[in-house]
N, C-alpha and C positions, 0 to 999 in steps of 0.2 A: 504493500500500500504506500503510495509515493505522497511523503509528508508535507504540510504548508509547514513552510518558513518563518515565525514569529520573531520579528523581534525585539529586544529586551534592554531592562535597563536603562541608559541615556538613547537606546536608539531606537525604543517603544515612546519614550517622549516626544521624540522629534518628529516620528509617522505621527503623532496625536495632534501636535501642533501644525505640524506643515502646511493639512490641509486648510484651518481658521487661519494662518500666515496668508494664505493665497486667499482664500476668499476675502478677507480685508485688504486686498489691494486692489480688489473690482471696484470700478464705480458700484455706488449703490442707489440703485433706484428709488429705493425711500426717498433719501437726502437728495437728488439730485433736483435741480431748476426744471420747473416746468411751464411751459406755453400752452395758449391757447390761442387759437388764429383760426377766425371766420374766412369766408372766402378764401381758403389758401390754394385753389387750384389754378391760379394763373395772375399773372403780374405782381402785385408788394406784395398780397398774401404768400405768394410761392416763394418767392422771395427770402419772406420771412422767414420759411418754414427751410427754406434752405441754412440759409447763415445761423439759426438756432440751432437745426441740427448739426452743423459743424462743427458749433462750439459745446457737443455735448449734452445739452440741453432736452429732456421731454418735449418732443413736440406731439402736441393734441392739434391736428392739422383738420378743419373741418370744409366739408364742402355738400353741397344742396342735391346733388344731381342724387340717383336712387341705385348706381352703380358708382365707385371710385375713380376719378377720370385717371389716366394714363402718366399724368404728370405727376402726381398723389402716389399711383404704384411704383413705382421706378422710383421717387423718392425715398419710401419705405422699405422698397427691397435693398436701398444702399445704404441706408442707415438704421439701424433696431431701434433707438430712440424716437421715431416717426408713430405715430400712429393716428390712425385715418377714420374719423367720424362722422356720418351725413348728421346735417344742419340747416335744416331753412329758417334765417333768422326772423323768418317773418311768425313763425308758427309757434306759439306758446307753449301749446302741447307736447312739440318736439324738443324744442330747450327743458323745459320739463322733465321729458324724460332723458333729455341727456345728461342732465344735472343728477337726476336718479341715480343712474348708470357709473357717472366718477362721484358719487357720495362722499369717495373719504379719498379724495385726488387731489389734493391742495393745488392752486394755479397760482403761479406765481406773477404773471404778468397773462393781461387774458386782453386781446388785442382785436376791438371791432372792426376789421378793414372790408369786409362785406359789402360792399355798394353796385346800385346800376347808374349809368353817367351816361346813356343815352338809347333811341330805339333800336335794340338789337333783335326784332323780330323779321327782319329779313337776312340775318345770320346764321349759318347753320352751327347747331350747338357746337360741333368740334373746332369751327375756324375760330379762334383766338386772335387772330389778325384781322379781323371785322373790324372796322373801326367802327360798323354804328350810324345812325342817320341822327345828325343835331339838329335839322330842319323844323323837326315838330317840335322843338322846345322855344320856338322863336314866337313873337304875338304876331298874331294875326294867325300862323299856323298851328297852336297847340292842339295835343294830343292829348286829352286829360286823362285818358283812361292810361297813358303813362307817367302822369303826373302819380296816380293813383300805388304804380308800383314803384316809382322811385321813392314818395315819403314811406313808405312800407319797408323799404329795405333800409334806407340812408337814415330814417328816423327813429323809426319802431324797432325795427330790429335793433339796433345796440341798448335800446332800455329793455327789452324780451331779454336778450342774452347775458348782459350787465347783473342784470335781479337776479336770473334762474341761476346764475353761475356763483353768487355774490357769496353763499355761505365757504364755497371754493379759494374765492381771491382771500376774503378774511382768513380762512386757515392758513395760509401759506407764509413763508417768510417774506416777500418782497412788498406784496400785498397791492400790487399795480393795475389799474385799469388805462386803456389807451384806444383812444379812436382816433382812427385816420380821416383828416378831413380835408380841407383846402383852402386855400386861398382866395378861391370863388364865393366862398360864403364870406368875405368881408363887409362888412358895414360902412367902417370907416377907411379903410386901406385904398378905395380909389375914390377920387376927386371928383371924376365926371363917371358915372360906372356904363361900362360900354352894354348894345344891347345881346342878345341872343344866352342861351343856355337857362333861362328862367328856371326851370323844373329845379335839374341841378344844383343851379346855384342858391337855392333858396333850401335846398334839403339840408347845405353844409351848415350856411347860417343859425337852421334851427337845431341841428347837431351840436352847436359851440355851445347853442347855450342851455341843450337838455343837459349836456355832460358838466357845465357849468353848477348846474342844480345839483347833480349827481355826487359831483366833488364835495359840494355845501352837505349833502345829507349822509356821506360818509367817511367825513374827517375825522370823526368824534371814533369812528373803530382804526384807525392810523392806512387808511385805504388811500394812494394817491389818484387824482385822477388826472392826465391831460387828455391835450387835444395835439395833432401834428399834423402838420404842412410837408406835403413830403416834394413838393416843389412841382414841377412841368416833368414828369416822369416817362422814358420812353419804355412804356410798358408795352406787351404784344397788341394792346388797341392802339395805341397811339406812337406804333412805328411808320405809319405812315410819314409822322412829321418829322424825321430825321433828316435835318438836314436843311429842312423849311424854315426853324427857328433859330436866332440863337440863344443858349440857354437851356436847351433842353436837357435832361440828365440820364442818365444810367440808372438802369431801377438799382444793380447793385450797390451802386454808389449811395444813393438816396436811402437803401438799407442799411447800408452799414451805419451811416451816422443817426439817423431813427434810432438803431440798438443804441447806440452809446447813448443816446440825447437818455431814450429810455433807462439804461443804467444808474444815470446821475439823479433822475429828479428824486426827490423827497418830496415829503409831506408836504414841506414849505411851498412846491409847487405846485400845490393842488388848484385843478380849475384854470390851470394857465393853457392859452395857447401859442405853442411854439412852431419854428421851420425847423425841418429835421436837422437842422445843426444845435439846437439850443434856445437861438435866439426869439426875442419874443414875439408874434406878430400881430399885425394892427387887426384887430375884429371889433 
């Protein structure tokens, strides 16, 4: 009968220990930073959900569609920290139960970038490079029954997702709320304000200052909230313009400094709206 090997003494110690030695040099998933990112399946949400996953980070990457799109899987297959939940931020019952679902999932930074920005119902769902018809958001030509689903997503939805998530962001250590908004919703930032994008630009406006409130009613649990400008972005809609303007930005670019901006603020900067560099901007 061919004997196992035990062994003894200082070198039954060291088999005991070895393996607690190796596991505590895993990252641990407990302890590690974790995201939450609406819209993440194409342009700053993906974005997002890239550069978090790089730096290690839980990504809770969500997206609407009833199937995972393509850019979501291939994410996930290259990094284990990824992981991919449908979201329609319009729908209560769905945040609800996704909120169900991560119960005891702390988020540490939970990120509204979710929005529609103009009619993309002669787009077909996979083209990403659609840039969309702005015609209807112009007077004289509105489309209201898209006025209908841009306040639905750009407004409602981050107060749906924000609440259902909120027992989440308070547990966590960072404790961050963030919505992506724009420069378009300013008030006071231009002088003479030019016309066209109506829909749009009125969804950002009333964004700055639901999240405004939101900050106000959840300072007292040490929750921050901002707002971010992530500038003229040439995301897969708006590569068209490459080239057209000057100024336009690299969505990575425009990510990376968002994360940082996102890093630095504290409480102190609760309610503020910033450009994805820091700086603060006129609304």
């Amino acid at each position: 009968m061919q004997r196992t090997h035990r062994p003894s003494g200082s070198g039954a110690l060291l088999a005991t220990l070895l393996p607690a030695l190796f596991l505590s040099a895993l990252p641990s998933i407990a302890s590690a930073q974790t995201v939450l990112i609406t819209g993440a399946n194409s342009g700053i949400g993906l974005e997002f959900a890239k550069q978090y996953a790089a730096r290690g980070w839980t990504v809770i990457a969500t997206d609407r569609r009833a199937a995972p799109p393509k850019s979501l899987t291939d994410l996930a297959a290259r990094y284990r920290n990824v992981r991919i939940e449908r979201l329609d931020v319009t729908d209560v019952d769905e945040a609800q139960r996704l909120a169900e679902k991560l119960a005891h999932v702390p988020i540490d930074v939970l990120i509204n970038n979710a929005g529609v920005y103009n009619d993309r119902s002669k787009c077909r769902p996979d083209d990403e490079r659609c840039p969309g018809d702005w015609s209807v958001e112009s007077f004289g030509k509105l489309d209201f029954p898209l006025l209908d689903t841009i306040m639905a997503v750009n407004i409602k939805g981050p107060l749906i997702v924000s609440e259902a998530l909120y027992a989440n962001v308070k547990a966590s250590r960072l404790k961050k709320i963030v919505a992506v908004s724009s420069s378009n919703g300013t008030l006071t930032g231009e002088a003479k304000p030019r016309p066209g994008a109506i829909f749009y630009r009125m969804s950002k406006a009333a964004l700055n200052r639901e999240m405004q409130i939101v900050a106000a009613s959840t300072r007292r649990d040490g929750v921050t909230v901002v707002m971010l400008n992530p500038g003229p972005t040439l995301t897969e809609h708006q590569e068209y313009l490459r080239g057209a303007y000057p100024g336009m930005l690299e969505t990575a670019f425009t990510v990376r400094h968002m994360i940082a901006t996102i890093d630095k603020v504290t409480i102190h900067d609760t309610g503020r709206f910033l450009r994805y560099d820091g700086a603060t901007e006129p609304w």
